[in-house]
Every structure is written in C-alpha cells, then in structure tokens.
N, C-alpha and C positions, 0 to 999 in steps of 0.2 A: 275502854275497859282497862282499868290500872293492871293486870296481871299482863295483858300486852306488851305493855310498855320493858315489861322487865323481860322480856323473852329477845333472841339473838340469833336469828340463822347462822350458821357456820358452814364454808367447803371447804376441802382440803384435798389433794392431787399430790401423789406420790410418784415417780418414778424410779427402781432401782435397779441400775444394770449393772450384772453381776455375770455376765454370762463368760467374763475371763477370770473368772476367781472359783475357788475349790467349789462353791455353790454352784456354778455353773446355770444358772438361771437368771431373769431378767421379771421383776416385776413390777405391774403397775396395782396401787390402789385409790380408789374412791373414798373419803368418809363425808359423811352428810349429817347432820345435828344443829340442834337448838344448846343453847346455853341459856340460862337461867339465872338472874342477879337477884339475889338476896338482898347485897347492898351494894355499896359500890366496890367492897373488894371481897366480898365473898360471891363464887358462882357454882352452879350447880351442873353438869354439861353431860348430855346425854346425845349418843350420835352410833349411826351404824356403818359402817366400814365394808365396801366391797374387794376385795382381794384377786385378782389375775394373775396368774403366773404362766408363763411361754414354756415349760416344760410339762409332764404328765402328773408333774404333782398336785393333789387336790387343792385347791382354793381355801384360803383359811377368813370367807366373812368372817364380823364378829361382830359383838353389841357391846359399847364401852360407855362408863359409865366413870365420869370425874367430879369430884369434889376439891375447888380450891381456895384458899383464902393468903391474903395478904395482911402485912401488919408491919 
C-alpha cells in the first residue's frame, strides 16, 4: 500500500535529573509517534508523550503535533 511506505515509527527516551537544582525533581519521559513524508523534505509528525516525574507533581502527558520542511 503506497501510503505505507511514507509512514515512520518514531521513540524517544528522556531522562532529566534535576533533583540538585531550584526544580528539585528528576524526570523521565516516553514519546511514541509516526511521522509522515509528504516528500522527501517535508514531514508531518504526530506522537504522544508520557511524562513521570519523582516528586508529587502531576504528570504533564501530552499529544504533539509537528509540521517540518526543509529547503
């Protein structure tokens, strides 16, 4: 199927430790996404992002949503 072809898993692994700075927290996040080629330098990239944090602060998921081109 030609639409196949143009689709692109994406992961991504964050870790930021912050737990000696004014933040005082240490977070990891998850994102997981497809990317999407239009052409060869334009992509369309949609992916969802899990958020952890080691303190009591809520979790900030979120659904991102990119558009890029080159030239």
């Amino acid at each position: 199927i030609p639409v196949l072809r143009q689709l692109e898993p994406v992961f991504r692994f964050d870790l930021l430790n912050q737990s000696h700075t004014p933040v005082g927290f240490n977070e990891t996040r998850y994102t997981m996404g497809l990317n999407y080629w239009l052409t060869a330098k334009t992509v369309l990239k949609v992916a969802y992002q899990i958020d952890r944090r080691t303190n009591d602060e809520p979790n900030l998921n979120a659904i991102l949503l990119q558009f890029a081109t080159g030239f």
